[in-house]
C-alpha positions as CSV (number, residue, x, y, z in Angstrom):
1,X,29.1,-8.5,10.8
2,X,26.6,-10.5,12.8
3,X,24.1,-9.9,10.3
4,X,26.3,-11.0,7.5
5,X,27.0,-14.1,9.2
6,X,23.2,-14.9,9.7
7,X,22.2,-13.8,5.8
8,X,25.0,-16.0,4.4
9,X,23.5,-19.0,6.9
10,X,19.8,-17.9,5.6
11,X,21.1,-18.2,2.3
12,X,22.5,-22.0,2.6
13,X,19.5,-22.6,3.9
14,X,17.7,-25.7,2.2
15,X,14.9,-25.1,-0.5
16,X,11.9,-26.4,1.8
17,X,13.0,-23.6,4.5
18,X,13.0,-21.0,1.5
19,X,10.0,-22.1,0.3
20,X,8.0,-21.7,3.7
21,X,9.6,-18.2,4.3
22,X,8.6,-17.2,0.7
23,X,5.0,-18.6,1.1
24,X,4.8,-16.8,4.9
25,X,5.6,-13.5,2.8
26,X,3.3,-13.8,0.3
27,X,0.4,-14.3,2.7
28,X,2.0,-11.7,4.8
29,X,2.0,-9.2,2.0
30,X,-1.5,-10.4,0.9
31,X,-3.2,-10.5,3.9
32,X,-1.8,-6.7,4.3
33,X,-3.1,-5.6,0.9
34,X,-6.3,-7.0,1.5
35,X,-6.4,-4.5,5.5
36,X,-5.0,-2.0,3.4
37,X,-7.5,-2.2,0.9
38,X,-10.2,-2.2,3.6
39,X,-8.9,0.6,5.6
40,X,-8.5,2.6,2.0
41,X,-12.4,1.5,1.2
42,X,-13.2,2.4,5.0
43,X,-11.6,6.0,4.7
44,X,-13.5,6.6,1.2
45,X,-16.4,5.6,2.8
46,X,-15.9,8.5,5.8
47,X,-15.6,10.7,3.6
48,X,-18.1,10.0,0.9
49,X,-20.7,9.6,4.3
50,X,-19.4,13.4,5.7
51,X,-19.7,14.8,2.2
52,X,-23.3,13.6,1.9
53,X,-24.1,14.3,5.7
54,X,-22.9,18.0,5.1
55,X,-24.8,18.5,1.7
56,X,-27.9,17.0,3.6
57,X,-27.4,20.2,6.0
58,X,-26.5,22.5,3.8
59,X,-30.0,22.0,1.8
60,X,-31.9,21.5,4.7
61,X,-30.4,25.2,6.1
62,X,-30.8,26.6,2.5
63,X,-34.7,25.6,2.3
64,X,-35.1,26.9,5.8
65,X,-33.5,30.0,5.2
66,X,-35.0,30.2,1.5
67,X,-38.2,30.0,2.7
68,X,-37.8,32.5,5.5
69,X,-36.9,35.1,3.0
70,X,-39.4,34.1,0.5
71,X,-41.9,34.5,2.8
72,X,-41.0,38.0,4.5
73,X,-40.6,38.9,0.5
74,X,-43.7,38.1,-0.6
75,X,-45.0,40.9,2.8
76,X,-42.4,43.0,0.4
77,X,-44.3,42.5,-2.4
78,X,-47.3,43.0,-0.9
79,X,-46.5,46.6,0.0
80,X,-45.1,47.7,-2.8
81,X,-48.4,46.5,-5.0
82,X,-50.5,47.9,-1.9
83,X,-48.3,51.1,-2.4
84,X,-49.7,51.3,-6.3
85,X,-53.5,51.8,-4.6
86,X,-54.6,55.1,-6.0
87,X,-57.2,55.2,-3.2
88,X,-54.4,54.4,-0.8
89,X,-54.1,57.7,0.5
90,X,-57.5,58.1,1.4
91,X,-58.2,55.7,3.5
92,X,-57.4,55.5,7.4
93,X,-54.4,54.5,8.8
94,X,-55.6,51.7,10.6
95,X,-57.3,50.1,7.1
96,X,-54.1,51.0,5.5
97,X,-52.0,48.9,7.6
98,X,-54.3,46.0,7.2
99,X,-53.9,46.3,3.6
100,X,-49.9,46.7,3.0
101,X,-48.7,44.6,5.9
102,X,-50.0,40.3,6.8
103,X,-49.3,38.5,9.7
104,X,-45.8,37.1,8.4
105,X,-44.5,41.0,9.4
106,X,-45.0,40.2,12.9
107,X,-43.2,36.9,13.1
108,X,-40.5,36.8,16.2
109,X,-37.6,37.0,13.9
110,X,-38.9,40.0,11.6
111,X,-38.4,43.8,12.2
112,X,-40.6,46.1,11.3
113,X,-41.4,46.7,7.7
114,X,-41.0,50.5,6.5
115,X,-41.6,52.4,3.5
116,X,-40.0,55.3,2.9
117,X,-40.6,58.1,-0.1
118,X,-38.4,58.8,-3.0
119,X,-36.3,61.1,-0.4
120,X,-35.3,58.8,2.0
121,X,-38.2,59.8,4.6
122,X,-39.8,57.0,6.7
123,X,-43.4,57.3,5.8
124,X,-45.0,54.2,6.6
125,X,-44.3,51.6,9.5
126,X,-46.1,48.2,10.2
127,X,-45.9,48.3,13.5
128,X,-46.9,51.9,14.4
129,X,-49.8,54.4,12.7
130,X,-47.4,57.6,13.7
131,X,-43.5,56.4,13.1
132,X,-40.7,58.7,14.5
133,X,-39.7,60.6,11.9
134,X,-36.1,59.2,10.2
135,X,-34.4,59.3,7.0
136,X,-32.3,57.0,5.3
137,X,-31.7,58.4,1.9
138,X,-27.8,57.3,2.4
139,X,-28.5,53.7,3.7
140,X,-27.0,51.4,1.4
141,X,-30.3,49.4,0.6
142,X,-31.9,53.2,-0.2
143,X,-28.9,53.7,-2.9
144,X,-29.0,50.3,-4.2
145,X,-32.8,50.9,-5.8
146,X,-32.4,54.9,-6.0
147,X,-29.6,54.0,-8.5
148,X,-30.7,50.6,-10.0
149,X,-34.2,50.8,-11.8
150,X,-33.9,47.1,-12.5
151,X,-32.8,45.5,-8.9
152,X,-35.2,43.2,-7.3
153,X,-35.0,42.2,-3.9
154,X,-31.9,43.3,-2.0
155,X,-30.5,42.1,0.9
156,X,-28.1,44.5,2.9
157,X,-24.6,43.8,4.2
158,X,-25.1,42.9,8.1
159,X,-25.7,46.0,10.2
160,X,-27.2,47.7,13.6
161,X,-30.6,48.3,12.4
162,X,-33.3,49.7,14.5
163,X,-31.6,48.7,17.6
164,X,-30.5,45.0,16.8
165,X,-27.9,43.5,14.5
166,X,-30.2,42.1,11.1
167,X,-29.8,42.0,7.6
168,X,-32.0,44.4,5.7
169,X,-34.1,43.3,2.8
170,X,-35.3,45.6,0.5
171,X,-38.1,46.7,-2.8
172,X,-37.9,49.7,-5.2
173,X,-41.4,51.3,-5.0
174,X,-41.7,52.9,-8.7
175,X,-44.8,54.9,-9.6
176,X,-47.0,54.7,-12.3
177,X,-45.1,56.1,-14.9
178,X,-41.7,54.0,-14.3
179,X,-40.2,56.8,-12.0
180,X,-38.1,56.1,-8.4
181,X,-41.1,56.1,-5.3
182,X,-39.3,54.9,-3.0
183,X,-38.3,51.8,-1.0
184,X,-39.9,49.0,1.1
185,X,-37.8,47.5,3.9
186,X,-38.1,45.1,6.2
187,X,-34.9,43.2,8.5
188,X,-33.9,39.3,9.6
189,X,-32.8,40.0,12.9
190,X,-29.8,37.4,14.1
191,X,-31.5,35.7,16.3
192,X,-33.0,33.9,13.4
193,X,-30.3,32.2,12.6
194,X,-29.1,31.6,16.3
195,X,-32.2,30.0,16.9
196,X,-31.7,27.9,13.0
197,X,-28.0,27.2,14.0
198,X,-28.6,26.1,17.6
199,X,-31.0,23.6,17.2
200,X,-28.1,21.6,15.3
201,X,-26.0,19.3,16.8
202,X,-21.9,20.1,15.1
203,X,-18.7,19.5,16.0
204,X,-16.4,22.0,17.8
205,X,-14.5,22.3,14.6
206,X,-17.3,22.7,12.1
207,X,-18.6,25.7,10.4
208,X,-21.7,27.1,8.7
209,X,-21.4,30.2,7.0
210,X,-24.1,32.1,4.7
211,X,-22.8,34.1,2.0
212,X,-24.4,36.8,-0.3
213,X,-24.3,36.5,-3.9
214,X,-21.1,38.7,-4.2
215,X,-19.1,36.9,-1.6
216,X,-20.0,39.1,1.4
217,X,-20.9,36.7,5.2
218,X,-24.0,37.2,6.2
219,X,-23.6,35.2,9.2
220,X,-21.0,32.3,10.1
221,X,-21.1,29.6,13.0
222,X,-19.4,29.7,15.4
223,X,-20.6,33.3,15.8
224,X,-17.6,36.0,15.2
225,X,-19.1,39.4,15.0
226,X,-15.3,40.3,13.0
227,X,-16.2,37.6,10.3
228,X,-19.9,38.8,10.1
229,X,-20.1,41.2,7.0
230,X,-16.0,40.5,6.0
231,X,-16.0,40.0,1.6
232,X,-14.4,37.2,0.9
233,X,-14.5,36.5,-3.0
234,X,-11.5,37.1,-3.8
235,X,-10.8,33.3,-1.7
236,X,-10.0,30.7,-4.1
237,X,-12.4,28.6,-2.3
238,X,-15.1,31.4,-2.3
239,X,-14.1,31.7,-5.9
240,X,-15.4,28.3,-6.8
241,X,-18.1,28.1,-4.7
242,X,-19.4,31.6,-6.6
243,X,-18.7,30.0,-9.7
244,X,-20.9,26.4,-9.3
245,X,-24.2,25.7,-7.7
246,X,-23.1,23.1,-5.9
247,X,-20.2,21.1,-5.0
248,X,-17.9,20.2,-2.9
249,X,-13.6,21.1,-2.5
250,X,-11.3,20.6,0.3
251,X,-9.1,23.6,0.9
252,X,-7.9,25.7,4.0
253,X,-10.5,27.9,5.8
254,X,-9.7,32.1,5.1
255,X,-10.7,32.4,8.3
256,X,-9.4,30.5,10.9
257,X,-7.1,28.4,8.2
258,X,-8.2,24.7,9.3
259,X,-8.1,22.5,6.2
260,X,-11.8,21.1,6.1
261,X,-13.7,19.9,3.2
262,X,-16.0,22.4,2.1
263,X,-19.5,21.3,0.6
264,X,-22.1,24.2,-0.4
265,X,-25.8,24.0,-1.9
266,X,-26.6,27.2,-4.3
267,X,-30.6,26.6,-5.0
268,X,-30.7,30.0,-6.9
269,X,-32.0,32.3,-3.7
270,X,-30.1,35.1,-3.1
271,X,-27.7,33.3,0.1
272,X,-25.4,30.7,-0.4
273,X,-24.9,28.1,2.7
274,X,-21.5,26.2,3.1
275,X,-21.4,23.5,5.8
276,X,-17.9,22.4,6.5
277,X,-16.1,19.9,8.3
278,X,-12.5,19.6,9.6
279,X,-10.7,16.3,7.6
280,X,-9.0,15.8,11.0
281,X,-12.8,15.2,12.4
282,X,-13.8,13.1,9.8
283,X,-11.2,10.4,10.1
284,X,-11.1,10.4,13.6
285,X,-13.3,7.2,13.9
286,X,-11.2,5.8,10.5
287,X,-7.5,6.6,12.6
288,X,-8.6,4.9,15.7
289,X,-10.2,2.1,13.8
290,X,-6.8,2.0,11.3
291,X,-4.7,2.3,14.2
292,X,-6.7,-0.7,15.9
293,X,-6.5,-2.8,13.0
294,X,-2.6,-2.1,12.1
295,X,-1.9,-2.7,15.8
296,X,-3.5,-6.1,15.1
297,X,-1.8,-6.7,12.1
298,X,1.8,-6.0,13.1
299,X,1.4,-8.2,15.8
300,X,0.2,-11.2,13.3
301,X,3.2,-10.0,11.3
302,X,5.2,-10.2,14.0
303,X,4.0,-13.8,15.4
304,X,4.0,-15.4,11.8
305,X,7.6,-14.0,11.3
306,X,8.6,-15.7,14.7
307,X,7.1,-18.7,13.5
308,X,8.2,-18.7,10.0
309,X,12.2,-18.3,11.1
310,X,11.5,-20.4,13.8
311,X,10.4,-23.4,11.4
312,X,12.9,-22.5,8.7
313,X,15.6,-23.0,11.2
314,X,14.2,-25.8,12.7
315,X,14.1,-27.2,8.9
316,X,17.5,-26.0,8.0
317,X,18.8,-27.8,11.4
318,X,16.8,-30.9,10.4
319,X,18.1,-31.1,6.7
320,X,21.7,-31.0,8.0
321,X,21.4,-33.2,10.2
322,X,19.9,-35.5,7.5
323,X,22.5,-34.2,5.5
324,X,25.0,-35.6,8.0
325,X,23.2,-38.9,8.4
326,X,23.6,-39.1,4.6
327,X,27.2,-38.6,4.7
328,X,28.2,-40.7,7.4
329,X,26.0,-43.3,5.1
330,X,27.6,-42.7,2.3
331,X,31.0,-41.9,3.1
332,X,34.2,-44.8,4.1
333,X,34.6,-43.6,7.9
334,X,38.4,-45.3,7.1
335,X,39.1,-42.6,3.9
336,X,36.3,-40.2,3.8
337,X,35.9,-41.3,0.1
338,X,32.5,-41.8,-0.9
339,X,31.4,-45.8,0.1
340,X,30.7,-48.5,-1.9
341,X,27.0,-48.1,-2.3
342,X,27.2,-44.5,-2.6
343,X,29.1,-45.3,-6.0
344,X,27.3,-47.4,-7.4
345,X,24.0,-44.7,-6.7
346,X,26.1,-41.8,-8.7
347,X,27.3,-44.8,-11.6
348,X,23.7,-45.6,-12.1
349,X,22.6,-41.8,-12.2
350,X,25.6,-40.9,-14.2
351,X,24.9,-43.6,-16.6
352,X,21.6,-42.3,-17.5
353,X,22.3,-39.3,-18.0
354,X,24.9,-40.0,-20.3
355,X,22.7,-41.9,-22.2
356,X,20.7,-39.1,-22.4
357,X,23.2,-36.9,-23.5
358,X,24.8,-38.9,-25.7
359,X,28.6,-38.2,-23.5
360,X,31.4,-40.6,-22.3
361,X,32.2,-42.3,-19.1
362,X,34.7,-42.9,-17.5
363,X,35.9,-45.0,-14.9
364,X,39.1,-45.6,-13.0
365,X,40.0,-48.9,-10.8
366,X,42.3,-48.3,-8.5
367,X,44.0,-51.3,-5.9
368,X,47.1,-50.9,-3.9
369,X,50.0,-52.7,-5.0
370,X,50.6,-55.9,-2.5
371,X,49.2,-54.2,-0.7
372,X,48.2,-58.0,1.0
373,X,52.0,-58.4,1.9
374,X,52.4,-54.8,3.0
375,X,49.7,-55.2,5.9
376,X,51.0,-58.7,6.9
377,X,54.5,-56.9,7.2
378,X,53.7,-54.1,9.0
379,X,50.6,-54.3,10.5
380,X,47.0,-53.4,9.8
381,X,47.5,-49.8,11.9
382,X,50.1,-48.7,9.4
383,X,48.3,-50.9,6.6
384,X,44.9,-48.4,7.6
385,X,47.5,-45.1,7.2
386,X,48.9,-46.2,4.0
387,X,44.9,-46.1,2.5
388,X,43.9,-43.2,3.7
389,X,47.4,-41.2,2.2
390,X,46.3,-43.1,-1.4
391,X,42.8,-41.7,-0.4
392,X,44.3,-38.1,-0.1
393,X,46.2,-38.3,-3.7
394,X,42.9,-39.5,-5.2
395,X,40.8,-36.8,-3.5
396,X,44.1,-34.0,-4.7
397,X,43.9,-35.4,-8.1
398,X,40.0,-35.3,-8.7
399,X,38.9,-31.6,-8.6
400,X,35.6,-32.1,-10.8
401,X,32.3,-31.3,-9.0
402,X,30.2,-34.1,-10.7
403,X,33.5,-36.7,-10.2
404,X,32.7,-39.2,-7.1
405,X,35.8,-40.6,-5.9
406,X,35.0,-43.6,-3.4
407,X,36.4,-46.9,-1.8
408,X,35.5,-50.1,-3.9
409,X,36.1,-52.6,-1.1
410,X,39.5,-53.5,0.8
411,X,42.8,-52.0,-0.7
412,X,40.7,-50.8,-4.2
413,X,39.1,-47.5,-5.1
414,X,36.8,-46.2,-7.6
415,X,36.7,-43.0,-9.9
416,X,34.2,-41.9,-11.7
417,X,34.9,-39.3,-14.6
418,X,31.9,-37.8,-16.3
419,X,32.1,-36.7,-20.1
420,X,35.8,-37.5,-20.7
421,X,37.5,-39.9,-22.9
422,X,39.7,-42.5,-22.3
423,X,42.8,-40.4,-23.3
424,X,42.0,-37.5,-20.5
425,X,40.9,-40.5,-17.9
426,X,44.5,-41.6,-18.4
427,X,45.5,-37.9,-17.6
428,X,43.9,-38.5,-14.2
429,X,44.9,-41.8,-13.7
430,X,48.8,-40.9,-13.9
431,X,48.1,-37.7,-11.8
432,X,47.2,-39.8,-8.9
433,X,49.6,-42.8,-9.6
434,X,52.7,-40.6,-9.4
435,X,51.2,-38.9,-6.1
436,X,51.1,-42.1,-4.9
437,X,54.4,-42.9,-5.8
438,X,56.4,-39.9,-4.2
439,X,54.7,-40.6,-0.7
440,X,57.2,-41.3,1.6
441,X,58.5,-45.0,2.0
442,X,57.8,-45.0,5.4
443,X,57.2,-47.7,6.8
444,X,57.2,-49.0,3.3
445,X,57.1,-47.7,-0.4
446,X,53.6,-47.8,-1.9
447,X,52.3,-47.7,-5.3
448,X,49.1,-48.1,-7.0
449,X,47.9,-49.8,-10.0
450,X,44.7,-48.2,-12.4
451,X,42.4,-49.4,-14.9
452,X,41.4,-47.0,-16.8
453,X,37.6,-47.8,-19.7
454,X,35.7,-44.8,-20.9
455,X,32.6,-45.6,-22.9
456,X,29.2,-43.9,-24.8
457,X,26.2,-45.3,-23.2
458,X,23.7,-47.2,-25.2
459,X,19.8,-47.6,-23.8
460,X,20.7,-51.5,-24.9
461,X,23.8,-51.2,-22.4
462,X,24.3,-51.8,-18.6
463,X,26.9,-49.8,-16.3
464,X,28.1,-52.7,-15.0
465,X,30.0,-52.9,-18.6
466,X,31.7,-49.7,-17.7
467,X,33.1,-51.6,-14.5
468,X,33.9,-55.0,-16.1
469,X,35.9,-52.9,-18.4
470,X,37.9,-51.2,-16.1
471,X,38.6,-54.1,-14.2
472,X,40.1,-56.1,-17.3
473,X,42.6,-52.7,-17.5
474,X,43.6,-52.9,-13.9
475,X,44.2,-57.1,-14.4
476,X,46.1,-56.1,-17.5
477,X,48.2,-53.2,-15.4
478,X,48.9,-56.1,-12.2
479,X,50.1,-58.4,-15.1
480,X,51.9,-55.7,-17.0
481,X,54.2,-55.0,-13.4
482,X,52.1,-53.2,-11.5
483,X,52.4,-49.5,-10.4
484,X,51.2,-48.2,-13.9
485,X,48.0,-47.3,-15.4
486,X,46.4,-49.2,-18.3
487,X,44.0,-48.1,-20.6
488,X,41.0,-50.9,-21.7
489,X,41.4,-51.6,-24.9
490,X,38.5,-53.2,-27.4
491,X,39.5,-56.1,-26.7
492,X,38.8,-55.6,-22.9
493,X,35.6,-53.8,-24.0
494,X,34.7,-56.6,-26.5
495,X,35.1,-59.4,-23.3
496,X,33.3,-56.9,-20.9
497,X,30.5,-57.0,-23.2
C-alpha cells in the first residue's frame, strides 16, 4: 500500500521532476551499456589473448617434439640404408657400429637403437657389439611392419621398454628384392617430455596432452600413468581435433571433465599437441576486474538515484509550493472563486484561442440583488456569509474544466463559458439563479441577477466587448426586476461594439 501511495505521488509529480528522473535514467542506462560493453570487449579480449597464448605453446611444443623425432628418425633411416650394405657383413663390429648408428643415438633422452632380423631376433644394438640375446617377433611395432609392407615410421603405444617407460619408434628393414628384413627400433624415454613439460610455467588447472594419429595419449601433463596410453577418439572433442589441423573448441575434458578451451596445432608429424586451459582460469583476472568495476557502478547507480529522487522531490515540493503561492494569488480568500486578475488572464487566453478556433464565448455577470441594503441591514459578517453561499451555487453550477468562475469586484461575479452559445450560457445562468434562490432566507432572502453575451471572436475584436456585452444584459436584468437572467441581445452587442 505504501508503495502505491508513493507511485501515485511520483506520478503527480510535475513535468521538470519527470524530466530530470528520465534524463538520470538514460545516462544511467548509457553509462551501463557503455561498462557493459567494455567488460564484454575486455572478456573477448581474455579469451582471444589465452587462445593465441595456448596456440603459441602448442607450436612451440610441436616443433620441439617434431624435431626430436625427426632427428632420432633420420638415425632410423640411417640404419636401415646402412642395413642395405652388401659388404655389411663383412666388416668388424666396431666399423659397423660407426656406420649404422651417429651421435644423435646417444642423446640423454634416446634408448638404444636395435635391429632385429625378419624373426623377431635382436641382432644389432648401438650401444653394445655383443647384445643379450631377445626376441620381439610379438611386440606391437614388430607386427605393425611384419604385416604392413607400406608403413613408414611407427611410433608405439607407451610401454616399459628396456627397463624405462618410452615410446618405441620403429622402420621396416626390406631386402633387396622387396621382401620383410626386419625392423629398426629405437625409444623416447619419458623423461623427454618431463624435462620439455617442466621447463614451462602452467597453471594448476592446465593440460598438455600429445596424441598419436589414431587418438591414442602418448603422454599428458599433469602426469597420470592411467591416462598415459588410454584411446580416446571416440571423444567428440578428440573427434574434431582428428578431423582439422588446427583449431580451437571449448568442450568438457574426457578426463578429468573440467570445461576448458581446447586449442591444438597438427603440423603433419605423426603426434598431435593440445594445450588447454580451464575457462574458469581465463576469466579470473576479467571477474575480479568485472566485479571491481560493477561494484563501482552500482554505487554510482545508487548515489545518482539518491540524488535524482532527492531533487525530483525537492522540485515536486517546490512546484507546489509555487503552485500554492499561485492559488492564493489567484484565488478571492472571501469565496475561493478565482480573483479578479486571475479572470481577466483566462478571458484573454480564452479569447485567443477562440479566435483561433473559430468557437463562441461566453460570459456570465453575476451581482447580488441589493445586496447594498442587505449588508447595511444586517451587517457586513452576515453580508461576507451571504457571498460565499452565492459563491458555492456558482462553483455547484459550473462543472466544465476549462470554465473559470471568479469574483468581479464587491457583490458581482464572473463566468466564463468556453465554446457555448448564448442559448446553453442561459442554461447555466438559470442553474445558478434558482440555487441562489432556494438558499435559506436567513437572515434575509437573496437573489442574484445575470447577464448573460456569447460571441465568435474576430482578430479585429477585443475581449473586453465580450464584457461590455454582458454587462448591458445584467443592466437590462436589474431594470427588468431583478433576480432573473437576461440574455444580450444585438442591440447590447451593437452598443458594446
Amino acid at each position: 500500500m505504501q508503495v502505491l501511495m508513493t507511485m501515485n505521488r511520483m506520478r503527480r509529480w510535475p513535468a521538470s521532476a519527470k524530466m530530470l528522473i528520465l534524463s538520470s535514467l538514460i545516462a544511467i542506462f548509457g553509462f551501463s551499456a557503455v561498462c557493459i560493453s567494455v567488460m564484454l570487449d575486455m572478456r573477448r579480449g581474455e579469451e582471444a589473448l589465452a587462445r593465441q597464448t595456448s596456440e603459441n605453446l602448442a607450436t612451440t611444443i610441436d616443433a620441439d617434439i617434431g624435431r626430436t623425432v625427426e632427428i632420432y628418425d633420420l638415425s632410423l633411416r640411417a640404419v636401415v640404408s646402412g642395413m642395405m650394405l652388401p659388404e655389411l657383413s663383412q666388416l668388424s663390429g666396431q666399423i659397423r657400429q660407426m656406420i649404422l648408428f651417429d651421435n644423435a643415438a646417444t642423446a640423454t633422452h634416446f634408448g638404444a637403437i636395435q635391429v632385429f632380423d625378419a624373426q623377431g631376433n635382436l641382432t644389432i644394438e648401438s650401444t653394445s657389439l655383443t647384445p643379450v640375446a631377445q626376441n620381439s617377433a610379438d611386440e606391437g611395432f614388430f607386427k605393425v611392419h611384419r604385416d604392413d609392407g607400406e608403413r613408414g615410421l611407427f611410433i608405439s603405444r607407451p610401454m616399459l621398454h628396456q627397463g624405462a617407460y618410452v615410446v618405441v619408434l620403429s622402420r621396416r628393414i626390406t631386402d633387396s628384392e622387396g621382401n620383410f628384413a626386419g625392423v629398426v627400433a629405437g625409444s623416447i624415454r619419458f623423461s623427454y617430455f618431463h624435462d620439455l613439460f617442466g621447463r614451462l610455467r602452467l597453471n594448476p588447472d592446465d593440460t598438455i596432452t600429445v596424441i598419436r594419429r589414431d587418438g591414442v595419449v602418448i603422454m599428458r601433463t599433469p602426469f597420470d600413468l592411467d591416462v598415459i596410453g588410454r584411446d580416446i577418439s571416440k571423444t567428440p572433442g578428440v573427434m574434431q581435433i582428428l578431423a582439422r589441423a588446427s583449431g580451437s573448441y571449448s568442450g568438457t575434458g574426457a578426463i578429468d571433465k573440467v570445461k576448458r578451451l581446447y586449442v591444438w596445432r597438427d603440423s603433419g608429424r605423426p603426434l598431435i599437441v593440445i594445450v588447454a586451459k580451464p575457462w574458469e582460469g581465463i576469466y579470473q583476472v576479467w571477474q575480479q576486474q568485472a566485479l571491481r568495476i560493477g561494484i563501482i557502478m552500482a554505487g554510482l547507480i545508487g548515489f545518482v538515484t539518491v540524488v535524482t529522487l532527492f531533487s525530483a522531490r525537492e522540485i515536486d515540493r517546490r512546484a507546489r509550493a509555487e503552485g500554492r503561492l499561485e492559488e492564493l494569488a489567484t484565488t478571492d480568500a472571501l469565496t475561493g472563486l478565482r480573483n479578479r486578475r486571475k479572470f481577466d488572464a483566462a478571458i484573454d487566453s480564452e479569447w485567443r484561442r477562440a479566435i483561433r478556433q473559430s468557437h463562441p464565448l461566453a460570459m456570465l455577470l453575476i451581482d447580488a440583488d441589493h445586496f447594498k441594503l442587505f449588508n447595511d441591514t444586517f451587517g457586513h459578517q452576515p453580508g461576507d456569509h451571504a457571498l460565499i453561499a452565492i459563491a458555492h451555487c456558482i462553483r455547484r453550477s459550473v462543472t466544465r474544466a476549462g470554465d473559470c468562475a471568479a469574483r468581479y469586484g464587491g457583490e458581482e461575479f464572473a463566468v466564463l463559458l468556453p465554446g457555448i452559445s448564448a442559448e446553453e450560457a442561459l442554461v447555466v445562468a438559470e442553474r445558478i439563479r434558482l440555487r441562489v434562490a432556494q438558499l435559506p432566507a436567513e437572515p434575509g432572502a437573496l437573489t442574484i441577477s445575470i447577464g448573460v453575451a456569447s460571441m465568435n471572436p474576430l482578430v479585429t475584436m477585443d475581449y473586453s466587448e465580450l464584457v461590455k456585452a454582458a454587462d448591458k444584459a445584467l443592466y437590462a436584468a436589474k431594470a427588468a426586476g431583478r433576480n432573473q437572467s437576461v440574455v444580450a441581445t444585438p442591440s447590447h452587442l451593437m452598443m458594446a461594439a
